[in-house]
Structures are given as structure tokens and as C-alpha cells.
C-alpha positions in Angstrom: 11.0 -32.0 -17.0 8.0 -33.9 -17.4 7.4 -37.1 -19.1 11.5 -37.5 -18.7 12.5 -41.0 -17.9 16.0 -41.6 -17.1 17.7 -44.8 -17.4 21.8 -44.3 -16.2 23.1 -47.3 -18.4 26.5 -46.6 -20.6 24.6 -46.9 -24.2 21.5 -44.2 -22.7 24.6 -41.9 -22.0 26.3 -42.4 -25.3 23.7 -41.5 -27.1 23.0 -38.3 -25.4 26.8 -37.7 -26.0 26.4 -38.3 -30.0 22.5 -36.3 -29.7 21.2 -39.3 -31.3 17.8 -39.1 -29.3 17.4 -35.4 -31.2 15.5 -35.2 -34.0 18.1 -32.9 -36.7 15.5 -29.8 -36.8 15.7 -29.9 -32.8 19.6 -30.4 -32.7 20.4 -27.1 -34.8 17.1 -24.9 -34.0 17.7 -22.1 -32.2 13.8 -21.8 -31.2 13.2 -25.3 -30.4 11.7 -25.6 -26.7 9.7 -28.7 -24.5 6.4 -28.3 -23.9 4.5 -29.1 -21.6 1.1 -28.7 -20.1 -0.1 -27.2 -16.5 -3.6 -27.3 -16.4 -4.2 -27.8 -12.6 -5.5 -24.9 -10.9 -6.8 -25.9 -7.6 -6.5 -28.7 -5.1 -9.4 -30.4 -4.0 -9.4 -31.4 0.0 -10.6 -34.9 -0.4 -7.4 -35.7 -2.8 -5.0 -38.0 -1.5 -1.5 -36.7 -0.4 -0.3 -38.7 -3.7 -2.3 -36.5 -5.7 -1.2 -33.7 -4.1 2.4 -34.1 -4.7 1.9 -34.8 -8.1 0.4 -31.9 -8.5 2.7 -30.1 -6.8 5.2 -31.3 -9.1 3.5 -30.9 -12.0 2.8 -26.9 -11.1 6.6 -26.1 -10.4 7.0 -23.3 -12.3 11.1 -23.8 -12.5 13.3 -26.4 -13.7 16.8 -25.4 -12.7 18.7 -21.7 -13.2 21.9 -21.2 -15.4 24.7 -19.2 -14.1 25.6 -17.3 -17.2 28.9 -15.6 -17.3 29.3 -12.8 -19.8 32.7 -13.4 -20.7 33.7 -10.4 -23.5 32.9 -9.0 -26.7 35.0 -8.5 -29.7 35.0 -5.9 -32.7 31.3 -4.4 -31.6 30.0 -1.7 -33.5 29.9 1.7 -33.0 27.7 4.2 -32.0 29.0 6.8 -30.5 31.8 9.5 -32.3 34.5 6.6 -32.1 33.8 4.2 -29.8 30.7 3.0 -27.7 29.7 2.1 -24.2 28.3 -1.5 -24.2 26.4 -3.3 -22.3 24.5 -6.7 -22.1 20.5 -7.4 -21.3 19.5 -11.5 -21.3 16.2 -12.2 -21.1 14.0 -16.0 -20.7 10.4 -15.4 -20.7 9.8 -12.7 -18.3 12.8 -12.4 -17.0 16.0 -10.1 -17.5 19.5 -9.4 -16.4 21.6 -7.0 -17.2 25.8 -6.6 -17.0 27.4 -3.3 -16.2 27.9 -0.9 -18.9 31.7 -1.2 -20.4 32.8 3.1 -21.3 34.7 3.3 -24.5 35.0 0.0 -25.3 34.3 -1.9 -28.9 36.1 -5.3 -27.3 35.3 -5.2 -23.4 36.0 -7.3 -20.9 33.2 -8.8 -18.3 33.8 -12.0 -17.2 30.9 -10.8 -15.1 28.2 -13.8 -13.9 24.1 -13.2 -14.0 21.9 -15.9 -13.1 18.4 -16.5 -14.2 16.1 -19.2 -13.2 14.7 -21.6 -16.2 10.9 -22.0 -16.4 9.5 -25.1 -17.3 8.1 -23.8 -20.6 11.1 -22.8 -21.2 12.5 -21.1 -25.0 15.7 -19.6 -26.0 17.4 -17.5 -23.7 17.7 -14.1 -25.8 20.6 -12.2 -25.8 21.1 -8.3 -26.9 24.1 -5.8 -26.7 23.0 -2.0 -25.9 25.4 1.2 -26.4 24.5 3.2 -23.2 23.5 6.9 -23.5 22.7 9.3 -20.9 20.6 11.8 -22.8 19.0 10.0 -25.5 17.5 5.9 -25.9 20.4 3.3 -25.6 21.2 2.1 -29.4 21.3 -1.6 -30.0 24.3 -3.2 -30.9 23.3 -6.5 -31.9 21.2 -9.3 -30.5 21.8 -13.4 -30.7 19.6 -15.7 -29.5 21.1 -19.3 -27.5 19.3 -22.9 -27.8 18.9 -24.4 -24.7 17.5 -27.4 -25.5 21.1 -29.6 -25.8 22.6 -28.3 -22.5 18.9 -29.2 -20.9 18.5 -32.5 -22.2 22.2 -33.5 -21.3 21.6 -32.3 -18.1 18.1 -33.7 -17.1 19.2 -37.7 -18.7 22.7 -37.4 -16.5 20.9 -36.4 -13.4 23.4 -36.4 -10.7 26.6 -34.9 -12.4 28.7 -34.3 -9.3 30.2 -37.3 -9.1 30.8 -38.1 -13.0 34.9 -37.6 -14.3 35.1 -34.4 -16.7 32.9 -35.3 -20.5 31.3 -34.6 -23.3 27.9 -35.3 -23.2 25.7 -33.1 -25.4 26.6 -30.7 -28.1 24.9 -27.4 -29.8 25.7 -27.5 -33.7 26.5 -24.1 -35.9 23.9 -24.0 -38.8 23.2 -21.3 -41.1 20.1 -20.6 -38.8 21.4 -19.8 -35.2 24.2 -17.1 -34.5 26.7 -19.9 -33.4 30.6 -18.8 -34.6 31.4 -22.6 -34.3 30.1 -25.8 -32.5 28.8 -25.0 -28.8 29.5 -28.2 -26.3 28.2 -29.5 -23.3 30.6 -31.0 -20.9 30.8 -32.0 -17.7 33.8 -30.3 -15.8 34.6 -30.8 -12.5 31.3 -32.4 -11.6 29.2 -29.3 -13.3 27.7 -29.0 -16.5 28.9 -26.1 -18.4 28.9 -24.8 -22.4 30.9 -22.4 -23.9 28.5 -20.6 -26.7 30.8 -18.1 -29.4 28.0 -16.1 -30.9 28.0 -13.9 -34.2 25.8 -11.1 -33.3 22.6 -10.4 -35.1 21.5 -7.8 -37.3 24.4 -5.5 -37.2 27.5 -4.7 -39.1 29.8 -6.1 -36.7 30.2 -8.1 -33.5 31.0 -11.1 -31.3 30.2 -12.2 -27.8 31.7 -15.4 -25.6 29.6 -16.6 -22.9 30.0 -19.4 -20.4 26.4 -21.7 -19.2 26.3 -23.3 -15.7 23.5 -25.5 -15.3 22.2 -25.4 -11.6 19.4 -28.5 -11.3 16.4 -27.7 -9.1 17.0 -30.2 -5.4 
């Protein structure tokens, strides 16, 4: 990420641990995103290849992906007779992915993995749960929406993760204002970063959904 300076010293990694570099409206806001800037257009050929790098860097349109396992859903409403037919649709900026649909089921099973790649401007990662129908538009089941801010900045100040022991070392906390069942950790297992996010789903009667994050840094 631009402008992102990072210093590996024991008391720079505690406080990412403890989110004490986070301002409190950017540790609990489910909308809170970097920004950043990418005015450059056009290389001129009397720049220096310095310049060009930089701008090369500046213009990468990707920060990393996340592996994102839909891992099940509990007590989701329904919409058919009895039952419904869920599914799951994710979508960051213009991108979406979608799990298979789930027949007659109000607490499927997935544990099925879709990957999307993280754009530099990047916001939350939206998340909605569809009842499948094949004669008629698919009814919505609920919708939640996942703050990747804590994972990121964890992520971009550790650098290198793949030799570090298994740790905390950023954390996602519940608020009245983001669909979070109860607090969301970052941790470093097995020389990954990974998050476990419980969600409450969204304007609907009923309805939860686990999911797993995998961070996947840009080489």
C-alpha cells in the first residue's frame, strides 16, 4: 500500500497486535477503506528507469487477493414452502464470486474456497445470501458486509509472515455498527495470515454465516 513504511522491531509489532496505530472509528467501521491516489496516465520516453518503476508501482492496480472460504450457514430464512436453496455472491469493487447453490437447506454446508483479488482502492468486501429459483428472480436472504482494513494493515506492517511462529496480530471488533456475532481476529497460523469473521446477517429475520480470510500478498 502506498505511503506504508514498515519498521520490523518487537514494539512496531505489538502495537499492531493491540491496533493501537488505529484510530477507534477505523478499528470498528465496517466502511472504513485507504485511499490513495493514481493520477499517472502516461509515461513520457525521456523519464528515467527510476521514474518509471515508480510509476509502475504506483499504477498497480492490486494489492494482494484473499482466499475466502465459505464455511456454512446457520438458521437462514426461508423462502421457499419450507425450506430454501441458498447460495452466496461476494463482491469487492467490480468484482464477484459466487458458491454453489445448497437444495433444501436453512443451515448448509460449504466449506467451499473463492478467491478475489484486492484492489488498491480497496472497501469492504460485500457479502449477500440468495435463495435460488428457477422460474422466477432469486430472493435475498440477507446481506453483511466484512472490514478489511485490520486483516490488511496486519498483514502489509508484518510483511514476510512465512517464517513468523503462529500469533495474534490484528483484531476486528463487534460494534453495534458492523454485522460481527463476536470479535473477528487476525492471526498468523502456520506462516499465513488468516481471520475467522461470524457474521449476523443483514436485514432479514434470520441468519448467520462463518467464513475463513487468507491473505495472499502480491510478490
Amino acid at each position: 500500500m502506498i505511503g506504508l513504511t514498515v519498521i520490523s522491531t518487537p514494539w512496531l509489532r505489538a502495537k499492531y497486535e493491540t491496533q493501537d496505530f488505529l484510530k477507534p472509528s477505523l478499528r470498528i467501521s465496517s466502511r472504513s477503506s485507504f485511499k490513495s491516489t493514481n493520477s499517472v496516465k502516461s509515461v513520457d520516453s525521456n523519464f528515467s528507469s527510476t521514474s518509471r518503476k515508480d510509476i509502475s508501482e504506483d499504477t498497480r492496480e492490486f494489492v494482494g487477493e484473499l482466499n475466502i472460504t465459505v464455511v456454512k450457514g446457520t438458521n437462514l430464512a426461508v423462502r421457499d414452502m419450507l425450506t430454501s436453496d441458498p447460495y452466496v455472491v461476494l463482491t469487492l469493487g467490480g468484482q464477484k464470486a459466487q458458491s454453489t447453490v445448497k437444495k433444501s437447506d436453512l443451515n448448509p454446508v460449504w466449506n467451499e474456497m473463492l478467491k478475489i483479488s484486492v484492489p488498491r482502492n480497496y472497501g469492504p468486501l460485500k457479502l449477500e445470501v440468495y435463495d435460488h429459483d428457477t422460474f422466477s428472480a432469486d430472493d435475498i436472504m440477507g446481506e453483511a458486509e466484512i472490514d478489511l482494513q485490520p486483516m490488511i494493515t496486519a498483514a502489509m506492517a508484518f510483511g514476510d509472515t512465512s517464517r513468523l511462529g503462529d500469533m495474534q496480530i490484528g483484531r476486528w471488533f463487534t460494534t453495534k455498527d458492523n454485522a460481527l456475532m463476536k470479535d473477528s481476529t487476525v492471526n498468523v497460523v502456520a506462516g499465513k495470515v488468516k481471520q475467522e469473521v461470524h457474521l449476523k446477517l443483514q436485514n432479514v429475520e434470520s441468519g448467520e454465516l462463518e467464513l475463513e480470510l487468507e491473505w495472499v500478498p502480491i510478490l
